[in-house]
C-alpha positions in Angstrom: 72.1 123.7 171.9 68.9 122.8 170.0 70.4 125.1 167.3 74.0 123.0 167.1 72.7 119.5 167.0 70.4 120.7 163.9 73.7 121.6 162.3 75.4 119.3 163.4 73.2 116.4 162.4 72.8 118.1 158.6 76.6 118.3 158.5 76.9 114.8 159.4 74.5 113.7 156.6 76.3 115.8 153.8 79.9 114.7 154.7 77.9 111.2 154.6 76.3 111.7 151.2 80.1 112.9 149.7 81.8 110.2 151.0 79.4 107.8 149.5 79.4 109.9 146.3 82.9 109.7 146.3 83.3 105.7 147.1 80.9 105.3 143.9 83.1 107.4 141.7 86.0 105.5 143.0 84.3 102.1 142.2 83.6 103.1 138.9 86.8 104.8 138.1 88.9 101.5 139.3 86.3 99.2 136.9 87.1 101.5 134.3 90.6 101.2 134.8 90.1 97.5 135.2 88.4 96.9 131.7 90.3 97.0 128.4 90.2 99.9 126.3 89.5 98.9 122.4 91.0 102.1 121.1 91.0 101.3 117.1 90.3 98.7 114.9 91.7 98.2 111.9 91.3 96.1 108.6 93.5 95.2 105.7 93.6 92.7 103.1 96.5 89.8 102.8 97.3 88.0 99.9 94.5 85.2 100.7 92.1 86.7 102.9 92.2 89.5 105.7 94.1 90.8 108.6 91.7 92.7 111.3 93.6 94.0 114.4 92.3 95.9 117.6 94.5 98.8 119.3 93.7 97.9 123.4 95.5 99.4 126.3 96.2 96.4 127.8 95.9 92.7 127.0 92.8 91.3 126.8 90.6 87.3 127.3 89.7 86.6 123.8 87.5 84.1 121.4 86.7 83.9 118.1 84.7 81.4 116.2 82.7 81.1 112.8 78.8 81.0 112.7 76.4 81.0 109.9 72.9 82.8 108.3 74.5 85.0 107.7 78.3 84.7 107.2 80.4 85.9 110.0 83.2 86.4 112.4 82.5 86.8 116.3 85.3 88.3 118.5 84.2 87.9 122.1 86.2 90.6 124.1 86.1 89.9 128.1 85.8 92.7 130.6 86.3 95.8 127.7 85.4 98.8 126.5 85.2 100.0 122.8 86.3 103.4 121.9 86.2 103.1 118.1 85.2 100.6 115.7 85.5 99.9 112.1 82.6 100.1 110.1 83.8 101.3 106.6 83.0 98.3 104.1 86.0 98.5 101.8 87.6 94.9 102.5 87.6 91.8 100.3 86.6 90.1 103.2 84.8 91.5 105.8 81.4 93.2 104.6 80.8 95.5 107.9 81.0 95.1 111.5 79.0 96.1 114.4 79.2 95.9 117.8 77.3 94.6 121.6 77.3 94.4 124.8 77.4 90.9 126.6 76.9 89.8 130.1 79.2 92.1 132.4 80.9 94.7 130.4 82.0 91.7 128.2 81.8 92.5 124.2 81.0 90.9 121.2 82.3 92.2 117.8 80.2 90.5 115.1 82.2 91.0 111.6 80.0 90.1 108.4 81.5 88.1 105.4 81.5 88.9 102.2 83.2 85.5 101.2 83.7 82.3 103.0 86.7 82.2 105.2 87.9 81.1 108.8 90.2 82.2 111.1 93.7 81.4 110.5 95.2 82.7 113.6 94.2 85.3 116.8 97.4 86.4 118.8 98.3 88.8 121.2 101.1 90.8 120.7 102.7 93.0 123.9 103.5 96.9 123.2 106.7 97.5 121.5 108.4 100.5 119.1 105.8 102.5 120.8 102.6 100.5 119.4 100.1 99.7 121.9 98.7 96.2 122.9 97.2 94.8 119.8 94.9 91.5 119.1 95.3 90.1 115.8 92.9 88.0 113.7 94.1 86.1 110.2 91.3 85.5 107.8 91.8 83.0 105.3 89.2 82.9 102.1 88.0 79.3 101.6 85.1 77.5 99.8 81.8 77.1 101.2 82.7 73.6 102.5 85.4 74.3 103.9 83.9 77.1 105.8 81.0 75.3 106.9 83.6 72.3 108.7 84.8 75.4 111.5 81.3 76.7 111.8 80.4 77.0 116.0 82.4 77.7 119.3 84.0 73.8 119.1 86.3 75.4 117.1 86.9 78.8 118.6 90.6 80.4 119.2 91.1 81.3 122.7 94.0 82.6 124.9 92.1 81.7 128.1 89.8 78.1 128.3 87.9 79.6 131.1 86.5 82.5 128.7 83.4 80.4 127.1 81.1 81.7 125.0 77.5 83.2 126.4 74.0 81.8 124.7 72.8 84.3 122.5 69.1 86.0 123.6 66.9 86.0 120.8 67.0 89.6 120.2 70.8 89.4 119.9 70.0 86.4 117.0 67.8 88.8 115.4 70.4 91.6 115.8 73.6 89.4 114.7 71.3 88.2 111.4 69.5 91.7 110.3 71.8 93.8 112.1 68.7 95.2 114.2 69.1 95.8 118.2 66.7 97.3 120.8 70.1 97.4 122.9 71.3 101.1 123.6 74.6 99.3 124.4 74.5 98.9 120.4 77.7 101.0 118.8 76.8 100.6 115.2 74.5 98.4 113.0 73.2 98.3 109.8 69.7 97.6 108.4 71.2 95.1 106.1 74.2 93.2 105.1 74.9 93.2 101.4 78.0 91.8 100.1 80.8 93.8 99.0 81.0 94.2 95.0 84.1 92.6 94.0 85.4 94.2 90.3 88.7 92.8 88.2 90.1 95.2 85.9 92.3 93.9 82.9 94.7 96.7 81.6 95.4 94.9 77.8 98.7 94.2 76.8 101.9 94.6 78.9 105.3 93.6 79.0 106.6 92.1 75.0 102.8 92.9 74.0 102.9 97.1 73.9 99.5 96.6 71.9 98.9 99.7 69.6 101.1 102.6 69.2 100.5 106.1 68.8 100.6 107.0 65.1 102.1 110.8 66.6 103.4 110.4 69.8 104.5 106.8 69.8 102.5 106.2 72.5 102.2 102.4 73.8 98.7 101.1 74.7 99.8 99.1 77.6 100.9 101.9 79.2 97.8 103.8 79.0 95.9 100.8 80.0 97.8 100.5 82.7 97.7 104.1 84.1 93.5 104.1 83.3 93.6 100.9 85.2 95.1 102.1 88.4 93.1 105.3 88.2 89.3 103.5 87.7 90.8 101.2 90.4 91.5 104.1 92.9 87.4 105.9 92.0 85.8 102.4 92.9 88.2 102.0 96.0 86.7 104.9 97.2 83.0 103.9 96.8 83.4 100.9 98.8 84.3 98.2 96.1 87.2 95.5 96.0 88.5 96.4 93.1 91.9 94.1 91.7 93.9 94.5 88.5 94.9 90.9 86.4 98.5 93.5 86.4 99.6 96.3 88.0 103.1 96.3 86.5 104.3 95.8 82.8 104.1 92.4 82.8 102.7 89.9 79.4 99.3 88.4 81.0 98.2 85.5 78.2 94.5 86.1 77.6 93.1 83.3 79.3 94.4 83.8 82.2 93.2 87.3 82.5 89.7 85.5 83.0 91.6 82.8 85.6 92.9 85.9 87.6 89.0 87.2 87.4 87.6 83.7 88.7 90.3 83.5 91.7 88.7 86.5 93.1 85.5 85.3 92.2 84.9 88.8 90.2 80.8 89.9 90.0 82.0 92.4 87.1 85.1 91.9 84.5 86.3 95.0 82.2 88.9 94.8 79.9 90.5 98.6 79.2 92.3 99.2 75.6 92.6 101.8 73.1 92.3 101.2 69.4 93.7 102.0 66.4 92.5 102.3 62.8 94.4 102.6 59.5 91.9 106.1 59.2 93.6 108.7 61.3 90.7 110.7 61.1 88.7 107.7 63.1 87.5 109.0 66.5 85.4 107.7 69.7 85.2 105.7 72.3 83.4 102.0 72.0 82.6 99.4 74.4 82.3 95.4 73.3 80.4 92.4 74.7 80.9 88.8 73.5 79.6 87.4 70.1 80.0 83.9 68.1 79.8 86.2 65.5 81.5 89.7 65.1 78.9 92.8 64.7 80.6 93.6 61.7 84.0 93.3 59.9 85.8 96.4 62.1 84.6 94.1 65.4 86.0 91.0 63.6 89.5 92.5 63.2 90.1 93.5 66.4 89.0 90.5 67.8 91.1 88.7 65.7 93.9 91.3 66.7 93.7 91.3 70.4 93.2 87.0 70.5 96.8 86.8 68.4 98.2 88.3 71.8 97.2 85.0 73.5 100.4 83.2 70.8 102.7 86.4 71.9 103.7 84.5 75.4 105.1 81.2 73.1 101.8 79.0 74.1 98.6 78.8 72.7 95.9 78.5 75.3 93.0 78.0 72.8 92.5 74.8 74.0 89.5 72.6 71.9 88.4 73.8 68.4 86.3 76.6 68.3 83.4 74.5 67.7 83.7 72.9 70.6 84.6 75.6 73.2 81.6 77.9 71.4 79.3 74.9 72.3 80.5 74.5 75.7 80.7 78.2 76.7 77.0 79.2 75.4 75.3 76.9 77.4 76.5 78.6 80.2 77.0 82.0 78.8 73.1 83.6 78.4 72.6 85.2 81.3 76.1 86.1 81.4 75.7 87.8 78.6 72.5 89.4 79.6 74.2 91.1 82.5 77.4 92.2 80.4 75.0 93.8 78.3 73.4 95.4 80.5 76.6 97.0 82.1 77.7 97.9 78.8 74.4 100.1 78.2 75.1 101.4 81.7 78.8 102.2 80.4 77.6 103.5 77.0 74.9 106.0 78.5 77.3 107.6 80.9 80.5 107.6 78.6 77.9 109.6 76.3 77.7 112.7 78.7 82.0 112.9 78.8 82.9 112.1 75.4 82.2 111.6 71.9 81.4 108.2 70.8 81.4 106.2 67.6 78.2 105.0 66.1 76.4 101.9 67.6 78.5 102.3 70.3 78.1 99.0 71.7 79.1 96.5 69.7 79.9 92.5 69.6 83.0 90.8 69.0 84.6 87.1 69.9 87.2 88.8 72.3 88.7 85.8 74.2 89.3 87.7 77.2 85.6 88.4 77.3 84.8 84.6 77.5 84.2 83.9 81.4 81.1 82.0 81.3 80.0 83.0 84.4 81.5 86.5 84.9 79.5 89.0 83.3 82.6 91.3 80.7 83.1 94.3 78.8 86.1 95.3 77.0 86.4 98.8 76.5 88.3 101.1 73.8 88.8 104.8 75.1 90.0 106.2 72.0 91.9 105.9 69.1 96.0 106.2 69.8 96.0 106.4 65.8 94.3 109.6 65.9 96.3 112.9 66.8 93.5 114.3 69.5 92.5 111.0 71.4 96.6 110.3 71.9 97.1 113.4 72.9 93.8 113.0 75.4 94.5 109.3 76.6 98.2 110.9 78.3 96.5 113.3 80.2 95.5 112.2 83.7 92.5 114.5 83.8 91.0 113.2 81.1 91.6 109.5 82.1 89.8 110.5 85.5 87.0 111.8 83.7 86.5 107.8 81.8 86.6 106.8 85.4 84.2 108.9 86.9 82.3 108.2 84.2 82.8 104.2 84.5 82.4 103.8 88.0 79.2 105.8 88.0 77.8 103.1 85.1 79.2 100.5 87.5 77.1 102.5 90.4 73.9 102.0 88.2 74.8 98.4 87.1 74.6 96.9 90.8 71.5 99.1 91.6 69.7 98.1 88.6 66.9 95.6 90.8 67.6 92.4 88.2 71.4 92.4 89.2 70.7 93.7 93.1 68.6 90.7 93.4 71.6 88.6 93.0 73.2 89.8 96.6 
């Protein structure tokens, strides 16, 4: 009897203990179910800003506001759960992104800026076409006043008043700043936030302006521009940079507005991309130009001359004051433009040098208008001569215009690393 109620009682314990175990997993596995499930994030750019949307399970309380020091968007998720999130840096927008946990199993997504901008719109759209739940959040980029007007939660876009947003603990200010957290909650940070490089590549000539044509091949120069363009454009894409073209079609840009198109997207690097030509068909080898007042010689002074009658082509003449004048106005802006163009260029020459032949004094100065952003540091760059049998021939092969790229974006690499220009960001 002694024997049974021993038993007994040690049976009655364990069926205790697995029923409690069991109510546990239960509670958990219904909060679980409960919560929303972030499954991906995703980030594109729009024609003015950004477009960042969040795969969820179900719909989701939402708010997301604008703070400062640094830059950035906050998306406060209630009651979720993040399965993925997007920390690739490769938007003109958004710099990185990173990820904590709240009060509850409330989330905060924290989205650095590499621009100013606000949010446009945050919506909910219901499944349909077989696309899960999805929140959506429009960027729009803005100037620095304009940004600093929708800056705190006064202005935050909500689907549900009641979902406020929680005072931040110091360590989360710290964290949110230098992207540091002693939280193990803590998805993904970074030690810090450095704005995206932003890079404007101008493919010269295009649509009535074919530029030079190949003395064999009758190849046009806009259309090797153009495919160099798109290729240098897909090698930086892929180290991270915003990288846009002033054309990606064949289309007659004037000059001048080349360097507009550079200062709307508020370029931190400018290269013009053309091939030459030369009355010598024996003439060979790459060269790379930064501005002058004064041409480095009379071979510089041509071409400028050449490539600035283009800016007549389109039926207006955007030159503007004399050249006195503009000359004065431009160089008391232009020095440490020029410092930093130059700079690139020996970057671009030293690299160039280990894929092809080069001319002599390789980098050299010329009045290019399209090199005349005063605050945009520019290089125009000539791959090759279309006049010369070999460097035609080259300049159509796609493997070879991969190699300039390569060889481009890894002077482009050095050029932001160099601790002068790195300074700047």
């Amino acid at each position: 009897m002694w024997f049974n109620n021993l038993m007994w009682k040690k049976l009655h314990r364990s069926v205790l203990g697995l029923f409690v175990g069991l109510f546990a997993l239960l509670l958990l596995v219904q909060q679980a179910v409960a919560s929303t499930l972030v499954q991906d994030m995703r980030i594109g750019n729009q024609p003015d800003g950004a477009r960042v949307v969040f795969d969820m399970n179900k719909s989701v309380n939402y708010r997301v506001f604008l703070l400062d020091s640094p830059k950035r968007v906050v998306v406060d998720l209630a009651d979720s759960q993040i399965e993925r999130l997007y920390t690739k840096a490769q938007n003109q927008v958004v710099a990185g992104t990173r990820v904590g946990k709240m009060q509850g199993n409330d989330k905060r997504v924290v989205m650095d800026l590499a621009r100013s901008a606000v949010v446009s719109k945050a919506f909910i759209i219901p499944p349909q076409e077989g696309k899960p739940w999805r929140l959506v959040v429009d960027m729009k980029m803005v100037n620095d006043n304009q940004f600093k007007a929708k800056i705190g939660n006064q202005y935050a876009l909500t689907n549900n008043k009641t979902f406020l947003p929680q005072e931040e603990t110091v360590a989360q200010k710290q964290w949110w700043q230098f992207g540091e957290s002693d939280s193990a909650d803590a998805v993904s940070t970074n030690k810090k936030t450095t704005r995206i490089r932003i890079v404007v590549l101008d493919p010269g000539h295009g649509g009535k302006d074919p530029g030079a044509i190949g003395a064999y091949r009758k190849t046009y120069e806009k259309n090797i521009t153009l495919a160099m363009g798109k290729e240098l454009q897909k090698v930086l894409r892929n180290k991270g940079y915003v990288v846009y073209l002033t054309r990606d079609t064949d289309i007659f840009i004037p000059l001048r507005q080349r360097i507009k198109i550079a200062q709307k997207y508020k370029a931190d690097l400018f290269m013009s991309i053309h091939a030459d030509s030369a009355a010598n068909r024996n003439a060979t080898g790459l060269s790379v130009y930064t501005l002058s007042d004064t041409a480095s010689d009379k071979e510089a002074a041509a071409l400028a001359e050449r490539e600035n009658k283009a800016d007549i082509i389109g039926g207006v003449d955007l030159g503007g004051n004399t050249k006195e004048v503009n000359d004065i106005l431009i160089s008391l802006s232009q020095t440490d433009t020029r410092n930093k163009s130059s700079k690139y260029a020996t970057y671009l020459v030293g690299e160039m040098s280990k894929y092809v032949k080069l001319v002599k004094n390789t980098h050299r100065f010329a009045g290019f208008a399209v090199l005349k952003a005063p605050d945009i540091p520019s290089v125009l760059l000539e791959m090759g001569y279309l006049s010369n049998r070999t460097e035609e021939a080259n300049l159509q092969q796609a493997s070879y215009r991969n190699k300039l790229a390569q060889a481009a974006a890894k002077a482009i690499d050095r050029y932001f690393q160099d601790p002068e220009i790195a300074s700047n960001y």
